[in-house]
C-alpha positions in Angstrom: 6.2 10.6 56.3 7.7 13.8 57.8 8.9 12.0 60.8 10.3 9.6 59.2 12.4 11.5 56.8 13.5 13.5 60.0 14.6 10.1 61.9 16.8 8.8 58.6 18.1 12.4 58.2 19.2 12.9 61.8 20.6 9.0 61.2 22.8 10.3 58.0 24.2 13.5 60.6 25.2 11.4 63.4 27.2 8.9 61.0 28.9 11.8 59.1 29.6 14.4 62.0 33.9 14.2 62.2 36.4 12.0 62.8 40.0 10.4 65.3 42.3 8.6 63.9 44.8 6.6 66.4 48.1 7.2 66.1 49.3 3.5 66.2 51.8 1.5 64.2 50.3 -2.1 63.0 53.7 -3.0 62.6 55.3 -3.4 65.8 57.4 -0.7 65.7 57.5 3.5 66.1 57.3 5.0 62.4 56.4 8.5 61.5 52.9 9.0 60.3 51.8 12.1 58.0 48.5 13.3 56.6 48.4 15.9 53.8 45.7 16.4 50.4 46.8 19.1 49.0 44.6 22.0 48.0 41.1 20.4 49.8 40.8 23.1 52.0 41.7 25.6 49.6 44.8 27.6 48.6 46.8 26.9 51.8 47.0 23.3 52.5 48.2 21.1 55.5 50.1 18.4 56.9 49.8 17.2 60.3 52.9 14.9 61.2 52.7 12.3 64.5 55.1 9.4 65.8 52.6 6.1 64.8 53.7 4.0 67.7 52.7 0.7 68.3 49.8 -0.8 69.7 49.1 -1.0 73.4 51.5 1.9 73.9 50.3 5.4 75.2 48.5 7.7 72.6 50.3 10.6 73.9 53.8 8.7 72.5 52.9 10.4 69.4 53.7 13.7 69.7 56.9 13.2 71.1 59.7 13.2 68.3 62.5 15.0 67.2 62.7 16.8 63.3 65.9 16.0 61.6 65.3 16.9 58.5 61.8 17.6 57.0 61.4 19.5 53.2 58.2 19.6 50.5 59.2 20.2 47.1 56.9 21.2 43.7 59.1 20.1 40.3 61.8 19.8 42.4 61.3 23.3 44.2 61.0 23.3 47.6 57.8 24.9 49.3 58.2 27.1 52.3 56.7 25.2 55.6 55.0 27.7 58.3 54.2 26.1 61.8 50.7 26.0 62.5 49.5 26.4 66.4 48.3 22.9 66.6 51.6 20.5 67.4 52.8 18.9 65.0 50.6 20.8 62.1 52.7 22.9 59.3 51.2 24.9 56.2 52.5 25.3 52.9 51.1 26.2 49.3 51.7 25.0 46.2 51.1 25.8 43.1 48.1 24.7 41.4 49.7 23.6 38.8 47.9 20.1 36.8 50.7 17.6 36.5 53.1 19.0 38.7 54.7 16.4 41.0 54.4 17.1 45.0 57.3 15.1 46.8 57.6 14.5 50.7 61.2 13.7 52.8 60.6 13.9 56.2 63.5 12.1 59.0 62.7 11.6 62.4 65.7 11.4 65.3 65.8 7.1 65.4 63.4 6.2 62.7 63.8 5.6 58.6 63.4 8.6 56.5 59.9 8.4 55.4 59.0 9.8 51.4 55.9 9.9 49.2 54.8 11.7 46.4 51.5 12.6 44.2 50.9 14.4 41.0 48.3 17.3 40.8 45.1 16.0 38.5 43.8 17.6 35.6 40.8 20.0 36.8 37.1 19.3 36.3 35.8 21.0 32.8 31.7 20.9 32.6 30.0 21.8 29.2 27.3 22.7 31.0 26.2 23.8 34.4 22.1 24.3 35.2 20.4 25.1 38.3 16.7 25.2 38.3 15.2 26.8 42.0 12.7 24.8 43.4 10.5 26.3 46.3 12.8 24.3 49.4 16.2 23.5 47.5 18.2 23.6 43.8 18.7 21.2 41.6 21.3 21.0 39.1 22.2 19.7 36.0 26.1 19.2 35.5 27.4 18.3 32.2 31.0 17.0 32.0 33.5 17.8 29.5 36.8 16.2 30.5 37.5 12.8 31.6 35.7 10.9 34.3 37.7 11.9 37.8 37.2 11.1 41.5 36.2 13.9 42.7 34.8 15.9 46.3 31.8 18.3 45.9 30.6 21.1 48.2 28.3 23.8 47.0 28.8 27.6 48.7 27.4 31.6 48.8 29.5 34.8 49.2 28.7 34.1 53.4 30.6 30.5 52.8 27.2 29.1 53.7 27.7 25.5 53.0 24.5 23.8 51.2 23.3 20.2 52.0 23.9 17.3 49.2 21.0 15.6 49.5 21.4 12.9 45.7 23.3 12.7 42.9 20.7 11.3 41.4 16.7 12.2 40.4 15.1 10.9 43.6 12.3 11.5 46.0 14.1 12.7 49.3 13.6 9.5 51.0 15.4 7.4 48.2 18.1 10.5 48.0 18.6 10.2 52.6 18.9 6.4 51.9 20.9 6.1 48.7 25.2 5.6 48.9 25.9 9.0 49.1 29.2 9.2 50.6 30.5 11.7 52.7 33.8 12.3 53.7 35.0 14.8 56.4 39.0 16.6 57.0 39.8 18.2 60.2 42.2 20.9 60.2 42.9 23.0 63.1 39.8 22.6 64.5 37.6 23.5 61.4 36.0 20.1 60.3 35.3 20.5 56.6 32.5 18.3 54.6 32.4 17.1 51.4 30.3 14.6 49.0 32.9 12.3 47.0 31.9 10.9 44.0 33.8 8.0 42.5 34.8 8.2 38.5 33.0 5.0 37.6 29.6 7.1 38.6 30.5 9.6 36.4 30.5 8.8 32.4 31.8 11.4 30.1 29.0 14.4 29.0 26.7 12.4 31.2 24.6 14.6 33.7 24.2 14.8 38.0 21.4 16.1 39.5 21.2 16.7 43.5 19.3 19.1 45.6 20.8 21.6 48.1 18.7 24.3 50.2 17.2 26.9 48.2 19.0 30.3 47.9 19.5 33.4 46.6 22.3 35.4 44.7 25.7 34.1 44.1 25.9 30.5 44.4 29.2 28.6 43.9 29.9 24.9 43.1 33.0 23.3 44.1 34.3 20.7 42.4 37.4 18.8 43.4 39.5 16.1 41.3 41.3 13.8 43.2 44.3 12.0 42.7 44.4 8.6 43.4 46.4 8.3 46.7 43.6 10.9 47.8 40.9 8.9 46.7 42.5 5.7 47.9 42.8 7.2 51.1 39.3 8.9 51.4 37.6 6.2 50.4 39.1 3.5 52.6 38.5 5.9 55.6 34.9 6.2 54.6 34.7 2.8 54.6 36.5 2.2 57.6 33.9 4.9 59.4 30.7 3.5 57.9 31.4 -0.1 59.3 28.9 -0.9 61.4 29.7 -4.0 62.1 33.5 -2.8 63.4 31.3 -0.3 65.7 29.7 -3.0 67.0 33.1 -5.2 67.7 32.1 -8.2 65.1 34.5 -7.1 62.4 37.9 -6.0 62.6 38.3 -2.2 61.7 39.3 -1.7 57.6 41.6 1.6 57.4 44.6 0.3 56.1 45.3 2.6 52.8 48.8 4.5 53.1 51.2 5.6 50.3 53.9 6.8 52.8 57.3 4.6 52.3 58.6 3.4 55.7 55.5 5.5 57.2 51.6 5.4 57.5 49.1 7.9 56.2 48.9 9.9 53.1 50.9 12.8 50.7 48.8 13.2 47.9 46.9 16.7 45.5 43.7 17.5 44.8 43.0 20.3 41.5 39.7 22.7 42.6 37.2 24.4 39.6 35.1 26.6 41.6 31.1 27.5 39.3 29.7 30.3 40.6 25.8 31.0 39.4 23.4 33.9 40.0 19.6 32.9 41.6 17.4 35.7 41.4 
């Protein structure tokens, strides 16, 4: 039994290790592509901005462009960009402020303006967090107060020692390494950070999630991320689009097609965070 869970664990790794995303344009034509979620790798976010170019044309097209104009505003404020080392990667930070509208305008020398927009969600509220140790790994009970959300999950210490997910659900580790838990990864200058996504219509107000992570000691903090729905649109179709096994195989065509960039490709959207932090003695 061992071995087996060993050869469907080492099967979930390999599927959910990081991910490349080709610049190309399905179009037929060179549009800029952008690819920003706001607050999902904490307070300082990041937008990587490329030349999508079309298909059968060199990869390396799409870092050559020229900036004509390129601003981020919050309410109509603009946020300060900082140039990141990796080309074409700028920082900024919002605000986290719920409800609070996050706009994009970005020109590029012979191409359409490109624009998008996303408001912040509301944050996660829990009535009730539990953990109970077990001798190899947690399990907690969440209760939830606010609405159901899309949300990411990732689960901490004061060493930002990140836990494994195993189930959001009561099962025997086998069910839990077989189950649809869905993990989604963001690369950002070189750090590749991993996350379990839930989707709202698995989470029913007050109801309860239980999952297991390593066992521990002392300060132990849960991460919960809302989503908004251009982020969840655009996480969950490239899950999907990475977890197509018949695509891998060539019998499929690939399914990555979400985008709520106007006269662009790729994604300008918020996330809200609500950090738990327990004590296991």
């Amino acid at each position: 039994m061992k071995k087996l869970l060993y050869i469907v664990a080492a099967l979930f790794l390999l599927t959910a290790c990081e991910y490349e995303f080709d610049v190309t344009s399905p179009v037929g034509e060179t549009r800029m592509f952008v690819e920003s979620i706001s607050g999902i790798t904490g307070a300082k976010s990041y937008i990587n901005v490329k030349k999508a170019v079309p298909v059968g044309q060199a990869k390396s097209d799409g870092s050559s462009y020229s900036l004509e104009s390129f601003t981020l505003t919050q309410d109509g404020k603009e946020l300060a960009l900082t140039k990141e080392g990796t080309e074409g990667t700028f920082s900024y930070v919002p605000e986290a402020i719920p409800g609070s509208r996050l706009e994009l305008r970005l020109k590029a020398r012979g191409m359409e303006e490109i624009r998008a927009s996303s408001l912040m969600p509301a944050p996660i509220e829990l009535e009730d967090v539990k953990c109970e140790p077990m001798e190899d790994r947690l399990y907690w009970d969440l209760s939830f107060k606010s609405e159901a959300q899309n949300l990411l999950l990732f689960i901490d210490d004061d060493h930002f020692h990140w836990f494994n997910i195993y189930s959001i659900a009561e099962n025997s580790m086998l069910e839990a390494l077989a189950s649809q838990l869905k993990t989604v990864n963001w690369l950002v200058e070189d750090l590749n950070y991993s996350y379990v996504m839930i989707d709202k219509e698995s989470i029913q107000e007050n109801s309860h999630l239980i999952f297991g992570s390593s066992a521990a000691t002392g300060k132990i903090r849960l991460h919960l991320i809302s989503l908004s729905d251009e982020a969840y649109g655009y996480l969950n179709a490239r899950y999907n689009r990475d977890n197509n096994f018949m695509a891998l195989l060539g019998l499929s065509p690939p399914n990555f097609a979400y985008s709520n960039v106007e006269n662009g490709f790729g994604v300008f959207s918020a996330t809200t965070e609500s950090v738990f932090e327990i004590t296991i003695e």
